[in-house]
C-alpha positions in Angstrom: 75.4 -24.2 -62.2 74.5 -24.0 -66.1 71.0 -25.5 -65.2 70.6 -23.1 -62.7 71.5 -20.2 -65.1 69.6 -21.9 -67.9 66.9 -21.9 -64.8 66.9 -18.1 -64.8 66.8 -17.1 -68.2 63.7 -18.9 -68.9 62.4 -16.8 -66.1 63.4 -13.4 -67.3 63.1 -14.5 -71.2 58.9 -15.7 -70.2 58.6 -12.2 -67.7 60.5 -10.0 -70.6 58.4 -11.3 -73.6 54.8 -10.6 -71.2 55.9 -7.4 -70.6 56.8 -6.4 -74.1 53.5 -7.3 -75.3 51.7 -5.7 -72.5 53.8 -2.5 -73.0 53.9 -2.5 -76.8 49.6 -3.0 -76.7 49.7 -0.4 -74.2 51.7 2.1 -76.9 49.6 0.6 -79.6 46.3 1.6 -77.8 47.4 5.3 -77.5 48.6 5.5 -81.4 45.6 3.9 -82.3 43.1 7.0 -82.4 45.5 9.0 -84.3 45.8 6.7 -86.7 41.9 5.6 -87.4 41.7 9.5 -88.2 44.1 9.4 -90.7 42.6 6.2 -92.2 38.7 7.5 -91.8 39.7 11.5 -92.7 40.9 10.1 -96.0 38.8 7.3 -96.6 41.9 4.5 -96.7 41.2 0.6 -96.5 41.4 -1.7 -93.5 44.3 -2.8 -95.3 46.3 0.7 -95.2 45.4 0.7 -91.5 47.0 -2.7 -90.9 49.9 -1.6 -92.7 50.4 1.5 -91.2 49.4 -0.3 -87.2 52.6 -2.7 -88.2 55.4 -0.1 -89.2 54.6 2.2 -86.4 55.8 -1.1 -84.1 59.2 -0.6 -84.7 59.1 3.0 -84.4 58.7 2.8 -80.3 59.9 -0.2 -79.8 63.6 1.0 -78.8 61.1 2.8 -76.2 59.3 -0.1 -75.0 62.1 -2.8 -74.6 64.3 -1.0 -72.2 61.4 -0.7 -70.2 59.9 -4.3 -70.9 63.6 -5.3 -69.4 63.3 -3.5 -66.7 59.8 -4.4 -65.6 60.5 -7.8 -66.1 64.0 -8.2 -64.2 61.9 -6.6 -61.1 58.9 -8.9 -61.2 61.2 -12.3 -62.3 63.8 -11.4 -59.3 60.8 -10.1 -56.8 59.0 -13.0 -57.7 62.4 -16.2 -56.9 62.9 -13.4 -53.6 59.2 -14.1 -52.4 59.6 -18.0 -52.8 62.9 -18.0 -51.1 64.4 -19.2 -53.9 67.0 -16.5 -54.1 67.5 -17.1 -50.3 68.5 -20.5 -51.1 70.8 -19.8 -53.9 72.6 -16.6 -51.7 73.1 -19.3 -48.8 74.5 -21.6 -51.2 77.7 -19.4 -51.6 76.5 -18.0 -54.8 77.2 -14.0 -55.0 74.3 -11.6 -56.5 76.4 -11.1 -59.3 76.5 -14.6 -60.2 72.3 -14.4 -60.0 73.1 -11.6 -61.8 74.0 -13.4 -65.1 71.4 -14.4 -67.1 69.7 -11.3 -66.8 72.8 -9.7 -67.9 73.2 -12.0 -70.9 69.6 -11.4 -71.8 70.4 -7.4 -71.2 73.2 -7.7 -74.0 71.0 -9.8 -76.8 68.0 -6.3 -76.0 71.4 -4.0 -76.2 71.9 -5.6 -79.7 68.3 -5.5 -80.6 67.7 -2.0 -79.7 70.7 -0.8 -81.6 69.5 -2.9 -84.7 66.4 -0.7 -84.5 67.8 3.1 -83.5 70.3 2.4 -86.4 68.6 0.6 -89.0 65.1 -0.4 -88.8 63.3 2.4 -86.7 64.4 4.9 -89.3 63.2 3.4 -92.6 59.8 1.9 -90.4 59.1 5.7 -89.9 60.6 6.4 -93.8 57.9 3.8 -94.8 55.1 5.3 -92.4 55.3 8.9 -93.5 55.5 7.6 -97.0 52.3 5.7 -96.5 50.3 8.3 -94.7 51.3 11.0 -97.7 49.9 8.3 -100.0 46.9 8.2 -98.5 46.2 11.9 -97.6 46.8 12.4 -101.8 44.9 9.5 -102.6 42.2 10.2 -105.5 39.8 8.6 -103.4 40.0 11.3 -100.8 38.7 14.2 -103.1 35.9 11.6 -104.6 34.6 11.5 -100.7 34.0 14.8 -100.4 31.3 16.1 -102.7 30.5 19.7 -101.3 34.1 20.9 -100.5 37.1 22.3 -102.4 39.9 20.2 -102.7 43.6 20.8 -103.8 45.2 18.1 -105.8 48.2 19.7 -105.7 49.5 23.6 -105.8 47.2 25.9 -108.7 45.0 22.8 -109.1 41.3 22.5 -107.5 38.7 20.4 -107.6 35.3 20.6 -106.5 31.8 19.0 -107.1 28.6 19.3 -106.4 26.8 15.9 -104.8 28.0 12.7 -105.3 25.3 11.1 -108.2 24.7 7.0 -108.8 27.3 4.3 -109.3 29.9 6.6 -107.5 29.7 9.5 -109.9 30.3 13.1 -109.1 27.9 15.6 -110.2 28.4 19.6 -110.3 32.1 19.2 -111.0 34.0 22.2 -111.5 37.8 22.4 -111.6 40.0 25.1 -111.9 43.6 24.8 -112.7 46.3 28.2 -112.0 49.2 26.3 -112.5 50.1 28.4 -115.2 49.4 31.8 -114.0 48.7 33.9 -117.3 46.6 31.6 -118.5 44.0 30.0 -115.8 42.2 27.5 -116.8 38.1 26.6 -115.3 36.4 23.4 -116.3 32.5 23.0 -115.6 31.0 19.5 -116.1 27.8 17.6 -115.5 29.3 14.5 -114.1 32.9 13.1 -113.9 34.9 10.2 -112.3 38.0 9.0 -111.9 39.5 5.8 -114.0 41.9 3.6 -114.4 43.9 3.4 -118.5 46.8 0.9 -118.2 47.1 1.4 -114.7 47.4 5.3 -115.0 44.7 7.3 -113.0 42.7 9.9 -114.9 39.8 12.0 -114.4 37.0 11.4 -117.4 34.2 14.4 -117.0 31.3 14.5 -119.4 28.7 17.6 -121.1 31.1 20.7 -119.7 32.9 23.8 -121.0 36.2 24.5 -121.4 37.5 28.2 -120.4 40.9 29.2 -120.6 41.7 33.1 -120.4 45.1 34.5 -121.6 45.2 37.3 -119.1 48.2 39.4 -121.1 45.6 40.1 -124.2 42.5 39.6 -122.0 41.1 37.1 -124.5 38.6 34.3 -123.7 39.0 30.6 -125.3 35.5 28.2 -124.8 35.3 25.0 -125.8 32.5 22.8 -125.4 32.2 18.9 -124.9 31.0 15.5 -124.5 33.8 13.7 -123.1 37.3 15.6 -121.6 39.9 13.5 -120.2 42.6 14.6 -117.4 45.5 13.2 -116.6 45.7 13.2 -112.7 49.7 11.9 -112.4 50.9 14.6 -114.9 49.0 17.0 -112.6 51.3 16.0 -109.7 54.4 15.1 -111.6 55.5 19.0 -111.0 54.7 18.7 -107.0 58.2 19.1 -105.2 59.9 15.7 -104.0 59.3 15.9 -99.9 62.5 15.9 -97.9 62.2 13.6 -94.9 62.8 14.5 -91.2 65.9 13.8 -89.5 63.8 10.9 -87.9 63.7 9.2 -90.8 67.7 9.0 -92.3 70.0 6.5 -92.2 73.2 7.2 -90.1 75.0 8.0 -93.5 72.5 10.7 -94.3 73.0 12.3 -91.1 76.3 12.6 -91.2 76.3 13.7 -94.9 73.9 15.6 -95.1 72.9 17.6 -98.1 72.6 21.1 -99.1 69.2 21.5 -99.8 68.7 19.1 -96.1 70.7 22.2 -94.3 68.8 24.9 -95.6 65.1 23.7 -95.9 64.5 20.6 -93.2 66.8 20.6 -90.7 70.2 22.3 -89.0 73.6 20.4 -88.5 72.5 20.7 -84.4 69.0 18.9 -85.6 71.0 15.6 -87.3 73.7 15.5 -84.3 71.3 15.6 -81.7 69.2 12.7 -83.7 72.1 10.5 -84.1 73.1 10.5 -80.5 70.2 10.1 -79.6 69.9 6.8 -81.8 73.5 6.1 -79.9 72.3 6.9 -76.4 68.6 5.2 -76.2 69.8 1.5 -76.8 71.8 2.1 -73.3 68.6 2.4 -71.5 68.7 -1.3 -71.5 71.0 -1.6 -69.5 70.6 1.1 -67.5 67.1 -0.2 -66.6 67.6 -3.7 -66.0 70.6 -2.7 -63.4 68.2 -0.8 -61.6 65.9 -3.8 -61.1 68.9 -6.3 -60.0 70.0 -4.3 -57.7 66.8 -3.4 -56.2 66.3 -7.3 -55.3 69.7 -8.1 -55.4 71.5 -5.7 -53.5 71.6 -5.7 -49.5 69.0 -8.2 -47.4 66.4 -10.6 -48.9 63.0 -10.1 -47.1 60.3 -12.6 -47.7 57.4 -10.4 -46.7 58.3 -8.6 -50.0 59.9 -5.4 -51.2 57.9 -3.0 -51.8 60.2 -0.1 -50.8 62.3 -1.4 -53.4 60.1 -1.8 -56.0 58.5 1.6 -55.4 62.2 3.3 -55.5 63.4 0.7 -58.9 60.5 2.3 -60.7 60.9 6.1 -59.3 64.8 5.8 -60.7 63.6 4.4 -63.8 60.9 7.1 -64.3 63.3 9.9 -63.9 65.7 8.6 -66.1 63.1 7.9 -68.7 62.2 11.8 -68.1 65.4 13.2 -67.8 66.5 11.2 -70.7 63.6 12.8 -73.1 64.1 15.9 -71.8 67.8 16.1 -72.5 66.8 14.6 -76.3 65.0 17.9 -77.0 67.2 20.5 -75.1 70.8 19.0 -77.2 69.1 20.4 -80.0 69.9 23.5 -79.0 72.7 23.0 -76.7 75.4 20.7 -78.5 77.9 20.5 -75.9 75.4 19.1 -73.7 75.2 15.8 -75.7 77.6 14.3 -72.8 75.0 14.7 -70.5 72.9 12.2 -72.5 75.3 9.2 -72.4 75.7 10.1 -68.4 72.1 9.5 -68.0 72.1 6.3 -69.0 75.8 5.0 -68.0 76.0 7.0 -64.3 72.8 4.9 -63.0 73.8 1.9 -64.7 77.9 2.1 -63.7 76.5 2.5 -60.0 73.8 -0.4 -59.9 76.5 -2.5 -61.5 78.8 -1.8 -58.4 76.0 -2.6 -55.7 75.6 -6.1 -56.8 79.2 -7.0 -58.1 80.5 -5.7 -54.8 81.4 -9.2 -53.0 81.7 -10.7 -56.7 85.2 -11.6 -55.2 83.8 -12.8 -51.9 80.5 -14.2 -52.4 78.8 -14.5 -49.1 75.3 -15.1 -48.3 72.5 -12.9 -47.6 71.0 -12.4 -44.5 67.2 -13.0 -44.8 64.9 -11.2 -42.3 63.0 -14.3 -40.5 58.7 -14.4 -40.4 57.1 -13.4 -37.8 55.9 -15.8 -35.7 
């Protein structure tokens, strides 16, 4: 009995890890666009794409392994029905339930998994992503590829220059700076670029003026030079610290959340519905892969195939996925409907589980429609 358990977890492990990587290249594919126009938009490295392709993984991947397991507990269990070797294993006295196993073992090691994510990884991966993508939208680089446009380092500060000259240089540069109100400040250069002084980024423009107006006595300050050096960090070190989305807190965060969360991100509804959402998806798992064992498990074996079954396993599974999303959004707004969410996972999954442990006490073997002659 082990052997034949041991038997058909290699089945469902080999069917569950195709399908994963079909699934998750599938994902990949359709996140791919958007995030080549981040990279090219702000002239990022192949490197910052790589990094940015690898922590979006884990941000759907609570979303692709429910549905990996359930794809691949169809096809493994379709797959022993067409070669009668489920028909040889019912006749043998042992009860779907008992086929049931392995898959169910596998089922609670993706349970596991998928909470590891929802709870811990998925949030900081998307944390880590945002982070990334902010990094390179403010990148330096980004305003030095874009001669002939206005740029905004950061609130009251703009940049702009002309055409970009040799060796990477900027010519036409012009930069005005209205961080302090009553006394703006415009810069006109030849040429500038940006450098690098003990690891500290700074923009070094040469042959400009320097006009600073006081606007409460109307008076005009110039100043002329060779060589005038700005210090791009201290231009953002006043930009306001980013508060992230509810998608990207921890568990504690969302249930401490803090004042300034409450008032300028998100409402208390907001964090509930995305922590029980985090506690509902990993469910799906099971929810799924009972669908697909009872499809092949439950009622007669056929060796001409199942289509019907099949068709119907993957209808159920689509309108759970649907309903499932759907409900994510609308608890947002409706609290007490957060119930509803944990019964659209559970109710499918309590029922399949009853269709194949049904003669768990009384194992008897299937009938199997014969070939026609």
């Amino acid at each position: 009995m082990r052997r034949l358990y041991l038997y058909l977890f290699r089945q469902l492990l080999f069917a569950f890890t195709f399908a994963t990587v079909a699934v998750t290249f599938v994902v990949l594919f359709t996140q791919l666009f958007r995030l080549l126009s981040v990279v090219i938009n702000n002239s990022a490295t192949v490197w910052v794409f790589l990094q940015m392709l690898a922590l979006s993984i884990p941000t759907f991947l609570p979303l692709v392994l429910p549905l990996a397991l359930g794809i691949a507990t169809v096809f493994a269990y379709h797959r022993l029905a067409v070669d009668s070797e489920l028909v040889v294993m019912s006749a043998s006295g042992i009860s779907p339930f008992k086929l049931a196993l392995p898959a169910l073992v596998l089922g609670g090691i993706v349970l596991v998994t998928c909470f590891a994510l929802t709870l811990m990884m998925t949030p900081q991966a998307n944390r880590d992503l945002v982070a990334l993508q902010y990094k390179v939208r403010d990148s330096y680089a980004v305003f030095l590829s874009r001669p002939g446009s206005f740029n905004d380092i950061t609130d009251g500060f703009t940049f702009y220059a002309d055409k970009r000259g040799k060796e990477g240089t900027l010519e036409g540069v012009l930069i005005h700076d209205v961080r302090r109100p009553q006394n703006p400040v415009t810069i006109m250069a030849d040429s500038g670029q940006v450098t690098q002084n003990s690891g500290q980024p700074s923009m070094v423009v040469y042959n400009g003026r320097r006009q600073e107006v006081d606007l409460a006595t109307g008076k005009l300050s110039e100043m002329s030079f060779d060589q005038y050096v700005i210090d791009l960090d201290a231009v953002r070190s006043a930009a306001p610290q980013r508060l992230p989305d509810p998608r990207e807190q921890t568990v504690n965060e969302l249930l401490h959340p803090t004042e300034d969360m409450l008032k300028m991100r998100a409402t208390r509804e907001h964090l509930m519905a995305e922590l029980h959402q985090r506690l509902a998806s990993p469910l799906l798992a099971l929810c799924y892969l009972l669908i697909g064992l009872a499809a092949i498990l439950a009622g007669e074996f056929n060796r001409r195939g199942m289509g019907q079954r099949i068709l119907l396993a993957a209808s159920a599974i689509i309108i759970v996925q649907s309903t499932f999303m759907s409900l994510s959004n609308i608890i947002v707004l409706h609290s007490d409907l957060i119930f509803i969410l944990y019964l659209t996972a559970l109710l499918p999954a309590a029922t399949c589980f009853y269709l194949i442990s049904s003669d768990w006490l009384e194992p008897r073997p299937h009938k199997t429609k014969a070939l026609a002659a």
